[in-house]
N, C-alpha and C positions, 0 to 999 in steps of 0.2 A: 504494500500500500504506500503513496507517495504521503508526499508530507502536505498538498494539497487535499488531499482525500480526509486528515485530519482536521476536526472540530477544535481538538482541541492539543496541544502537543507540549509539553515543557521537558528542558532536557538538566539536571545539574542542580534540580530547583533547589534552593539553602535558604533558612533564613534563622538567626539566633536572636535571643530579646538576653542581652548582657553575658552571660557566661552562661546559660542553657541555649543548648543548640536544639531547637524545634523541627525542623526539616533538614537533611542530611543527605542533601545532593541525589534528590527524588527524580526520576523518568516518569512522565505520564505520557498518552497515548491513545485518544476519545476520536473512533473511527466518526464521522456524519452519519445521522439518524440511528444513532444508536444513544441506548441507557447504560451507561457506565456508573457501577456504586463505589463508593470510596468508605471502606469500613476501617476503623480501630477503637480500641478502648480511649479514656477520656486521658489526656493530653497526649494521644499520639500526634497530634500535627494534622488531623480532619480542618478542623477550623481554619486555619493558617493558609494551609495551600487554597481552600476554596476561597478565603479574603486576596490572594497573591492573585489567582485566574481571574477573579469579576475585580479589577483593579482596585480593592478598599486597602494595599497596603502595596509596596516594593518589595519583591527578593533582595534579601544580599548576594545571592549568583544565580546563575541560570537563565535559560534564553527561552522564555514563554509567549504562543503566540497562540490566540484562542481568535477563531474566524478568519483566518488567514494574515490578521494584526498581530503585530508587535505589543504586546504589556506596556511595554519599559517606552518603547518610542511615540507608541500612538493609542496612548488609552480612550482616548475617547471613540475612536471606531471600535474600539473592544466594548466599549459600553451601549457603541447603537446597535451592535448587532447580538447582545445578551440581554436575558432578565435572569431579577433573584427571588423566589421566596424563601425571604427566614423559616425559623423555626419559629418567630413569635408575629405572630398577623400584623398586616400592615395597616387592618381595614380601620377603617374611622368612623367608630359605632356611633358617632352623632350624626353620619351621614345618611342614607339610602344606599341599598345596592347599588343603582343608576348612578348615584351624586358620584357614589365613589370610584366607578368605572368612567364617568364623568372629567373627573378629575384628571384620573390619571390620563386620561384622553389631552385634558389643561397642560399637562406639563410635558408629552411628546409633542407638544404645537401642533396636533393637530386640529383642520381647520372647524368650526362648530359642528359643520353637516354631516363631517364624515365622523367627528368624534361621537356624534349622538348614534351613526349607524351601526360603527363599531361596539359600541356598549349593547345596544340591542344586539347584534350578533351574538354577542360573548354571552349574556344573558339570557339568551335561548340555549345556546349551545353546552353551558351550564348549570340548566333548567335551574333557573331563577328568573324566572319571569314572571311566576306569584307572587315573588316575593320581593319585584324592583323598586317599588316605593317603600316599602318598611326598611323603617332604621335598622344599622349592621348588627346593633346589641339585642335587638329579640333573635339575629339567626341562631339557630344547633351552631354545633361546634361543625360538622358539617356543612355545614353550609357558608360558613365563615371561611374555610380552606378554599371551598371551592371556588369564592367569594376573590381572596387571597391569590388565587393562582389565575383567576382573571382578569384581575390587574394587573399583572404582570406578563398578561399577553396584549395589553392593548396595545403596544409597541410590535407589534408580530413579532418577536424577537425565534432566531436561528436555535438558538442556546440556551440552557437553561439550569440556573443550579438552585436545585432542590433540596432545604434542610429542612433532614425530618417532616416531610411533609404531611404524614399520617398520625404525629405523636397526639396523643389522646381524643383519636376518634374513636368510635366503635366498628366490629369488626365488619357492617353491613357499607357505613361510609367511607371504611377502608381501603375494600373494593371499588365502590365506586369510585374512586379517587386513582386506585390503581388501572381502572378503567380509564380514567381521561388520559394518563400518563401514557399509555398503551398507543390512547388516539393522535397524542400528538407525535409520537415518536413515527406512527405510521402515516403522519404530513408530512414526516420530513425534517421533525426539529429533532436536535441532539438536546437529554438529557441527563447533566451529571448528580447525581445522587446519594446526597448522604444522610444514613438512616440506623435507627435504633432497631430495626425490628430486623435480622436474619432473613424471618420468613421473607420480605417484602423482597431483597435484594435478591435471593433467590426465585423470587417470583417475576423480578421484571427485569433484572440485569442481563444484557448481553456481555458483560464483561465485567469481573471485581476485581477489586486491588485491596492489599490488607496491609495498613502504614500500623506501625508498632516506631515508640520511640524515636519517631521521624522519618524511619527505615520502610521503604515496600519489602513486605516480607514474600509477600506472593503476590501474583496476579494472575487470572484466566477469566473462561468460562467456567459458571456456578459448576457444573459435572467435574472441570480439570482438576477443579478446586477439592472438591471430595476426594478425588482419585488419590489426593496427597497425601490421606489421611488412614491408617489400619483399621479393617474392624470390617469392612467389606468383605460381603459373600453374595454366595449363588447359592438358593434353598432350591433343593429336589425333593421333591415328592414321590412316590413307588407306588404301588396297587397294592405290594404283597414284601414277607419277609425275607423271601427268596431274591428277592429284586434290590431291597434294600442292600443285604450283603455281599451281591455282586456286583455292585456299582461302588459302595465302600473299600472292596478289595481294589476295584479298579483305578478307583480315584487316589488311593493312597488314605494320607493324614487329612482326614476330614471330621467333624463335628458331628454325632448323630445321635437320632431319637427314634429309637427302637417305637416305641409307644406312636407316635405320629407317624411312622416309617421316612423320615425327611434326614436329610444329610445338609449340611449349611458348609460350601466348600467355597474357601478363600478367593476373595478376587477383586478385580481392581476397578470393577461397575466396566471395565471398555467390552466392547463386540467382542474384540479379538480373544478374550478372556473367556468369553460364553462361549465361543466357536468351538474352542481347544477341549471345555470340558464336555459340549455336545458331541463332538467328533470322536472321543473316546468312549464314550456310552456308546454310540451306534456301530463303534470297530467292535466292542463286545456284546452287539444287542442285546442291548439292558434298554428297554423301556422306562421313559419317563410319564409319570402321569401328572406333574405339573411344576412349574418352577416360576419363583421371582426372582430378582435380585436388589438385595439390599445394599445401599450404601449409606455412607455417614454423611449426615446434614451438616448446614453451615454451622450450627451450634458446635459442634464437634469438630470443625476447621478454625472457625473462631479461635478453641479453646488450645488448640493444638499448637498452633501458630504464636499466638500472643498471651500464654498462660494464661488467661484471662476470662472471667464468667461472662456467660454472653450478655447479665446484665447491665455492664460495663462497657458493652458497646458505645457509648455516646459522645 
């Protein structure tokens, strides 16, 4: 992939606040129209590098260029072509939903006509449109996100970095939430993401990176990522006891349960893995009567990687 193809790219990125060094000459790499999450526990350097990317602080090293701009040279084409939502709402509950899509319509200079169309757009597309005249302090929390995250598109912005953008909704507005992210990603906008919840990152990430102590510890896809981590099997199933024991001999050192007749035989979640142990059953036709495979979730990558409980994600 060239470096044109990249949203978003920094190479070296460092930055220290007095004799704590915060990032540590970090590589990032945000393909266009993709969800990239940005995971570690609390003062790995989440914070930081996302203030360094949406221009609210300087690196002290490293060559960062988010939308085909330079950080360092030309931050303000970096800021026309990105938005942010925090982690804490931006809305202005004395306002209206409209006022406050309104608004922010106010401060991209957009001209009256098109800022009142645009706000009606987002407000449909949002389903808020019941609720465009009521002030932002009766919305659910819910609907305040949603609220939140369309004001930060009234700029059509390319980019977009996402804190925590689910933290203390319920698990219905969650989804929906993870729904919109979904829909924007398949317009075409790149979204970077950082998030408390595991499940989330593995639900909408095309790509994670795990910053421990400043450091990328890892990075892949959510699958690459498990693969890293022991404890991965392939469960088999048998009809009968006969079948269990000949697939036990054939398999070698395998886990099993007489009583279930299932065998839980090591593996690394990949194809290639399942090929090897399917291909050796059928050199010894031994019949399978059913198999999954299990791998270790991000909780268990989290934990592995940054000694860390995944409630400390944040």
């Amino acid at each position: 992939m060239t470096t044109t193809q990249f949203a978003i790219a920094a190479a070296g990125l460092r930055k220290s606040y007095g004799a704590k060094l915060v990032l540590d000459g970090i590589d990032l790499h945000v393909a266009e129209g993709t969800i990239f999450a940005l995971l570690g526990p609390n003062g790995a350097g989440k914070t930081t590098a996302v203030q360094i990317l949406s221009t609210l602080i300087e690196p002290d090293a490293g060559v960062v260029r988010v939308a085909g701009h330079d950080v360092a040279a030309d931050p303000e084409s970096v800021r026309s072509a990105i938005g942010v939502t925090g982690q804490f709402s931006a809305v202005d509950n004395l306002l209206t939903g409209e006022e406050n899509l309104l608004l922010m319509a106010d401060l991209h200079h957009l001209p009256r006509a098109q800022g009142r169309a645009r706000a009606a757009e987002l407000l449909e597309q949002f389903d808020l449109m019941e609720a465009a005249t009521k002030t932002a302090v009766t919305y659910s929390g819910g609907m305040r996100r949603r609220l939140d995250l369309a004001m930060t598109l009234v700029g059509a912005p390319r980019i977009i970095f996402l804190d925590e953008p689910t933290t203390g909704l319920d698990p219905r507005s969650r989804r929906n939430m993870w729904q919109i992210i979904r829909d924007l990603v398949a317009d075409g906008v790149t979204i970077f993401l950082t998030t408390q919840y595991l499940e989330e990152a593995d639900q909408l990430a095309d790509r994670i990176a795990v910053l421990d102590h400043g450091t990328l510890v890892a990075e892949g896809t959510p699958a690459e990522l498990k693969r890293l981590v022991p404890g991965g099997h392939i469960s088999l199933q048998f009809a009968d006891a006969d079948e269990l024991e000949a697939a036990a001999h054939a398999l070698g050192a395998v886990a099993r349960d007489d009583a279930a007749l299932t065998l839980a035989v090591p593996s690394d979640g990949a194809v290639q893995s399942l090929r090897t142990v399917l291909d050796r059953l059928h050199f010894e036709s031994i019949a399978v009567e059913s198999l999954s495979i299990h791998t270790p979730d991000l909780d268990d990558v989290f934990l592995t990687l940054t000694g860390t409980a995944k409630e400390a994600v944040r």
